[in-house]
N, C-alpha and C positions, 0 to 999 in steps of 0.2 A: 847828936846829929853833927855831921862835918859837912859845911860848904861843895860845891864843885870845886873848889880851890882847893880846898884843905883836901878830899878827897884822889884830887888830882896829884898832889904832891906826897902823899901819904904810899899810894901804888907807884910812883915813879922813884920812891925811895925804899919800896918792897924790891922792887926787880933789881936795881943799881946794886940793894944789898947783898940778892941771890947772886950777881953776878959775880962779886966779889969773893962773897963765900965761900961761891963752887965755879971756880975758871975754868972753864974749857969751851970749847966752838960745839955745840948742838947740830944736829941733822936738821933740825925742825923744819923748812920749807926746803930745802936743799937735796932731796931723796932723789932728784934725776927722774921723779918719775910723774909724771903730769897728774895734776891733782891728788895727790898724795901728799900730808904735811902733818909733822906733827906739832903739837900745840900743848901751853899749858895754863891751865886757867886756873883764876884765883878775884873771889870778889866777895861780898861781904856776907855769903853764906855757907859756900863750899870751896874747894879746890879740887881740879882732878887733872889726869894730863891723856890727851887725845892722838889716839891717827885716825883720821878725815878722809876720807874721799870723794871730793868734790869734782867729780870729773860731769859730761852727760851722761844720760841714763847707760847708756848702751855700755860706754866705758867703763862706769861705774859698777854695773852688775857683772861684767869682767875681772875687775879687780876684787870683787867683793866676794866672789865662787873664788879666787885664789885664796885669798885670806880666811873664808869658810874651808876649805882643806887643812893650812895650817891652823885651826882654830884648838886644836886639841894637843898638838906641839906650843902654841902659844901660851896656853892653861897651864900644861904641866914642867912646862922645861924654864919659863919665864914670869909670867904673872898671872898665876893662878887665880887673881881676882880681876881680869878685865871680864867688860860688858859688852858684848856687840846686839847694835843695832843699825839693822839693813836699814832703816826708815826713820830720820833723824832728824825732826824740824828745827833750821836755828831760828832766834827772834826775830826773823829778816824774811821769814817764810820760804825762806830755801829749805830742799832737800834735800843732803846728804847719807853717806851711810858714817859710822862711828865707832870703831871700839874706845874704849874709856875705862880708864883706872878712878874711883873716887878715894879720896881720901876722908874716910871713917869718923871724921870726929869734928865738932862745932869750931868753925873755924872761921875768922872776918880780916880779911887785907887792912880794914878799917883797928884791928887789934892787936899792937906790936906783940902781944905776949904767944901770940897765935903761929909768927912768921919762922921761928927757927924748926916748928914741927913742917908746916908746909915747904920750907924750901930744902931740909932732908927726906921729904918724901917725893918733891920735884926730882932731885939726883936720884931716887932710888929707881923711880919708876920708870924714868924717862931713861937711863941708863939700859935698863932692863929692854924697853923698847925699841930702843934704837940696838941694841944686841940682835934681838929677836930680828930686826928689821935686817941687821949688817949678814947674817948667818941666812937668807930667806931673800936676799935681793933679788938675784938671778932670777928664783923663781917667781915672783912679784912682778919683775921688768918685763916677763915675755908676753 
């Protein structure tokens, strides 16, 4: 078991090292496009990397009937294994919607031998993502 401390330092020396690893400036919150963000998460059972739509309802089922249109360009032309889910509770009892990449195997932020598989598949995925996202703005933005 690792303290809040050690825990705290353990993920602040996970990301510091991703950032290292793999330099470059991410899209992640930065899409231009209100409630739309992408995310990458990593904790002591899984990792996966997200785009979110946190917008109100109205906007959100907007945005969410575009990204169900490209959902089949998305599959095949970019990442065949994302998951979308229209109705996404986070631990805060908000709703979102979510597609989502998981990454396939026992993995813990808490476990350095864990981090070089996770932070090669944070660049793979999120790369891929943010593609799919840069080729698909225009239509996403209107």
């Amino acid at each position: 078991m690792f303290s809040k401390e050690e825990s705290r330092q353990l993920r602040e020396l996970f990301w510091t090292s991703f950032g290292k690893s793999f330099p470059r400036k991410w899209i992640l919150y930065n899409t231009k496009i209100k409630g739309f963000s992408f995310k990458f998460f990593f904790d002591t059972k899984s990792a996966f990397v997200t785009l979110d739509v946190e917008e109100d309802l109205e906007n959100r089922i907007k945005h969410w009937e575009k990204l169900e249109s490209l959902k089949s360009i998305l599959k095949e032309d970019y990442l065949p294994d994302a998951l979308f889910e229209e109705e996404f509770l986070l631990d805060n009892e908000k709703e979102i919607s979510r597609i989502y990449v998981p990454l396939d195997q026992k993995v813990s932020i808490h476990n350095k031998n864990t981090w070089q598989d996770v932070m090669e598949f944070f660049n793979d995925k999120m790369s891929k993502f943010e593609s799919f996202f840069e080729d698909y703005e225009d239509i996403l933005k209107d």
